[in-house]
TORTI-533383 format. One record per atom (N, C-alpha, C): chain; x, y, z; residue number from 1. Coordinates in steps of 0.05 Angstrom, whole numbers, plus 32768, in hexadecimal, padded with zeros to 4 digits. Layout:
A, X, Y, Z, NUM
...
end
This chain:
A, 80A9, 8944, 8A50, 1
A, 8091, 8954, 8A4A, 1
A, 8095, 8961, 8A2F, 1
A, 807F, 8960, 8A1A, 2
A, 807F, 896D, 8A01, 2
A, 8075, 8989, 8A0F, 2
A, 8090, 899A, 89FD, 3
A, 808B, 89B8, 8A09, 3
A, 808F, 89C1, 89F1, 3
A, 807D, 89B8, 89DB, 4
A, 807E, 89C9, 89B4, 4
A, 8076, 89E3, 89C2, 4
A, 8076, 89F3, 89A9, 5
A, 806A, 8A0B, 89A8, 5
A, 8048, 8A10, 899A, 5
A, 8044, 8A12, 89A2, 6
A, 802A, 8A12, 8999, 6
A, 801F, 8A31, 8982, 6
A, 800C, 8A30, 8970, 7
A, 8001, 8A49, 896E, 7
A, 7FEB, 8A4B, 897B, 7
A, 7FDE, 8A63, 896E, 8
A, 7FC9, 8A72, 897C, 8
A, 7FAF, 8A61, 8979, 8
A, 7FB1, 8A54, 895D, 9
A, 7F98, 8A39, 895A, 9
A, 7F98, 8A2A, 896A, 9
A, 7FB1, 8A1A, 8968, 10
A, 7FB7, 8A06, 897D, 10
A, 7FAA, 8A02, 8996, 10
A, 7FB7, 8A23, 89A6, 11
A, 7FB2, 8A27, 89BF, 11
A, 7F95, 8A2F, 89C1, 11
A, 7F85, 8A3C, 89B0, 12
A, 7F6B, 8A48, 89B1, 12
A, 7F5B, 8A21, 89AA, 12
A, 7F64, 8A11, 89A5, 13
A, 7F56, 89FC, 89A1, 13
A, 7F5C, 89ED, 89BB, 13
A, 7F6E, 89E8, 89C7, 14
A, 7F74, 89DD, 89E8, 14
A, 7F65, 89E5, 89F1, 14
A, 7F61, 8A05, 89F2, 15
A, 7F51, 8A0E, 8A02, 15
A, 7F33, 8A0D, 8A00, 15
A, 7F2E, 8A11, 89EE, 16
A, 7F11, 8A08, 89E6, 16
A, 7EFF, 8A20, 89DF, 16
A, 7F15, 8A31, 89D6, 17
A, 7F05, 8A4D, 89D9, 17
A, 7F0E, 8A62, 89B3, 17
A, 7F0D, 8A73, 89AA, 18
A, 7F10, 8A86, 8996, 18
A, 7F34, 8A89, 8999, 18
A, 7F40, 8A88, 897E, 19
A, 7F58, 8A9B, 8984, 19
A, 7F55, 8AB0, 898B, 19
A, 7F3C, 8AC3, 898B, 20
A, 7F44, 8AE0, 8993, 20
A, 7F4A, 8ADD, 89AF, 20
A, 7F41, 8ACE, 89C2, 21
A, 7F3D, 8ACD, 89DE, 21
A, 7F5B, 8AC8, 89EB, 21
A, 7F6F, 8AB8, 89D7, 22
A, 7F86, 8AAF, 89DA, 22
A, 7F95, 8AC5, 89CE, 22
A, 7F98, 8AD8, 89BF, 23
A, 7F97, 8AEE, 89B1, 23
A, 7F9F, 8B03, 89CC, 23
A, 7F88, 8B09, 89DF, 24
A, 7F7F, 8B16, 89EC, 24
A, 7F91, 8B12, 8A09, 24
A, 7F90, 8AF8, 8A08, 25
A, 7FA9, 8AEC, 8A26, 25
A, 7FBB, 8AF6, 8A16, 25
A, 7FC8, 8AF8, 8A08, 26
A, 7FE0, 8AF8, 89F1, 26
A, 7FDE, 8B1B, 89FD, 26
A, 7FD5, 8B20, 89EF, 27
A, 7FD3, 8B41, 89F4, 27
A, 7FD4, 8B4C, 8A11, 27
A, 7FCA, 8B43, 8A20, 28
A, 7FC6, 8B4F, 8A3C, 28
A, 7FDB, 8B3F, 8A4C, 28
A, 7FEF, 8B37, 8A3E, 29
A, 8006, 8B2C, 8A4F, 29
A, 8001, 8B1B, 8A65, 29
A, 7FF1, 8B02, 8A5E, 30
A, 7FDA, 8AF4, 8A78, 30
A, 7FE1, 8AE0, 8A6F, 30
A, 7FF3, 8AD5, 8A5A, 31
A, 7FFF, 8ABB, 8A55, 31
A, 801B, 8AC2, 8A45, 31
A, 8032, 8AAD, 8A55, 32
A, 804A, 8AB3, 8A48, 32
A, 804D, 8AAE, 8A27, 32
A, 8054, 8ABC, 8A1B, 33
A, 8059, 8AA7, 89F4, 33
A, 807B, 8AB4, 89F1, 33
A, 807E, 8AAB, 89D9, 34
A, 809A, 8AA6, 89D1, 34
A, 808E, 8AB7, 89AC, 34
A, 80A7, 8AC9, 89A9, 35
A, 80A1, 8ADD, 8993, 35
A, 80B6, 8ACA, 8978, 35
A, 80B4, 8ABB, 8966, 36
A, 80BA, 8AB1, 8948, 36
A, 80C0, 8AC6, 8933, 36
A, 80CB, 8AD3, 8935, 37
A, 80C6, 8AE9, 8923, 37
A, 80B1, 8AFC, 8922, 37
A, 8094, 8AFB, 8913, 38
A, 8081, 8B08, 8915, 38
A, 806C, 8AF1, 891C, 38
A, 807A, 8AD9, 8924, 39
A, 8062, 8ABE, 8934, 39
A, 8062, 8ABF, 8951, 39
A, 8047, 8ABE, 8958, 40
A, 8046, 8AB5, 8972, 40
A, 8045, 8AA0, 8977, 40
A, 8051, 8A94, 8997, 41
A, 804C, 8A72, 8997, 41
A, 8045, 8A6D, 89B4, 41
A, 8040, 8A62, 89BF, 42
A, 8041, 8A5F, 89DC, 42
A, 8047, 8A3F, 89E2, 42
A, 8053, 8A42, 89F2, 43
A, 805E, 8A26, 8A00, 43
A, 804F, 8A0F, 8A03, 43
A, 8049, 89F8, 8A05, 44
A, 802F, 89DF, 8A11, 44
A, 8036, 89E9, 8A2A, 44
A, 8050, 89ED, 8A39, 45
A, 8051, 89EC, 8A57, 45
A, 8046, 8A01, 8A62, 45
A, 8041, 8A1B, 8A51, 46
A, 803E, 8A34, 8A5B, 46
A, 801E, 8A33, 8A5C, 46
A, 8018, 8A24, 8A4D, 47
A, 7FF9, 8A28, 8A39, 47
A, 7FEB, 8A09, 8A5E, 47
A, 7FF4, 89F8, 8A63, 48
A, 7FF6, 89EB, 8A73, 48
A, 7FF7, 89F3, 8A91, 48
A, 8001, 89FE, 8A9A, 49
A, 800B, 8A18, 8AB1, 49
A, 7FEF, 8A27, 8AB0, 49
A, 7FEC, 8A2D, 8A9C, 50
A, 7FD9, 8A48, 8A99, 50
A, 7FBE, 8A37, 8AA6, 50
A, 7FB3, 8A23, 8A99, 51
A, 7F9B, 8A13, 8AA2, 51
A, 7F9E, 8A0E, 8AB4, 51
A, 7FB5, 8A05, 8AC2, 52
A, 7FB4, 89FD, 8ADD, 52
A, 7FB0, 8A14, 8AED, 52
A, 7FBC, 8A27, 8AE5, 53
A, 7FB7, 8A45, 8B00, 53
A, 7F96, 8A53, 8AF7, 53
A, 7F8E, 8A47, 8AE4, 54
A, 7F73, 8A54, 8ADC, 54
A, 7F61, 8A3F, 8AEB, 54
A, 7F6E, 8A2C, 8AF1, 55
A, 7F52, 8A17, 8AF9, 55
A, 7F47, 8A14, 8B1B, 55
A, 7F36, 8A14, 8B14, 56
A, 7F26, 8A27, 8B35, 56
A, 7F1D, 8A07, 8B3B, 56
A, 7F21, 89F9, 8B5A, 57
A, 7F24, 89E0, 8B66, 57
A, 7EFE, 89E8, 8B71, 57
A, 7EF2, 89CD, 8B71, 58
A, 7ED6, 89C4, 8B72, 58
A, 7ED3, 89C9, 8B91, 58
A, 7EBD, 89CD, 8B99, 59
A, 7EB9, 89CE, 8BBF, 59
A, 7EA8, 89BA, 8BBC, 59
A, 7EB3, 89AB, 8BD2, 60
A, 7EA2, 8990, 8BE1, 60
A, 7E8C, 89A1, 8BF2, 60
A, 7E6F, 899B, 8BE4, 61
A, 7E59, 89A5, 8BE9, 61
A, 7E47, 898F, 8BF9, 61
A, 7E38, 898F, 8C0E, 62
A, 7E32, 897A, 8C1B, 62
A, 7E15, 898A, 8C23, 62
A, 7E01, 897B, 8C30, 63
A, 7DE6, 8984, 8C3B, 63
A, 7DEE, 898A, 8C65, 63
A, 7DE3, 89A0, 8C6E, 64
A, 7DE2, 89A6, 8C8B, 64
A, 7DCC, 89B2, 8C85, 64
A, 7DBF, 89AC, 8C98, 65
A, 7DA5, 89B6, 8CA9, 65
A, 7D94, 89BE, 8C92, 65
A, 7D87, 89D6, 8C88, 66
A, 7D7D, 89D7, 8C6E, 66
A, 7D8C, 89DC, 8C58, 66
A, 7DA0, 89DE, 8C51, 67
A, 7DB1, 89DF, 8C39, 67
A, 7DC2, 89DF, 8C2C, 67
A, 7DCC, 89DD, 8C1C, 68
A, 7DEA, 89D4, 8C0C, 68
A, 7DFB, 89E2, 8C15, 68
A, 7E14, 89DC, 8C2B, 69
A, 7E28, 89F4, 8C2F, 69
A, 7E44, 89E0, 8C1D, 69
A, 7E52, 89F3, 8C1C, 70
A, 7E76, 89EB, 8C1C, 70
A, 7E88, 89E3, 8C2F, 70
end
């Protein structure tokens, strides 16, 4: 498994979202990173982990009687 270090672009582009937002996980201690001197970096594995515990599983939605249950 490639486990580079990533920056804050990097990871703010995986994710699909602003560096500030990755900034902000960064800050609120809500994703692990690794300190370079005055660089931040975060792991692929950590950055990987993280999506996986962020990602909310689909409900098998089907039709009864009048309407869509779970």
């Amino acid at each position: 498994m490639d486990d580079r270090l990533l920056n804050v672009a990097e990871v703010a582009l995986q994710l699909g979202t602003k560096e500030r937002f990755v900034r902000r996980l960064i800050a609120e201690r809500r994703i692990a990173y690794v300190k370079v001197g005055t660089h931040v970096r975060i792991q692929q594995s950590v950055l990987t982990a993280y999506i996986k515990e962020a990602t909310v599983d689909a409900v098998d939605m089907h039709w009864h009687g009048n309407g869509l249950v779970a």
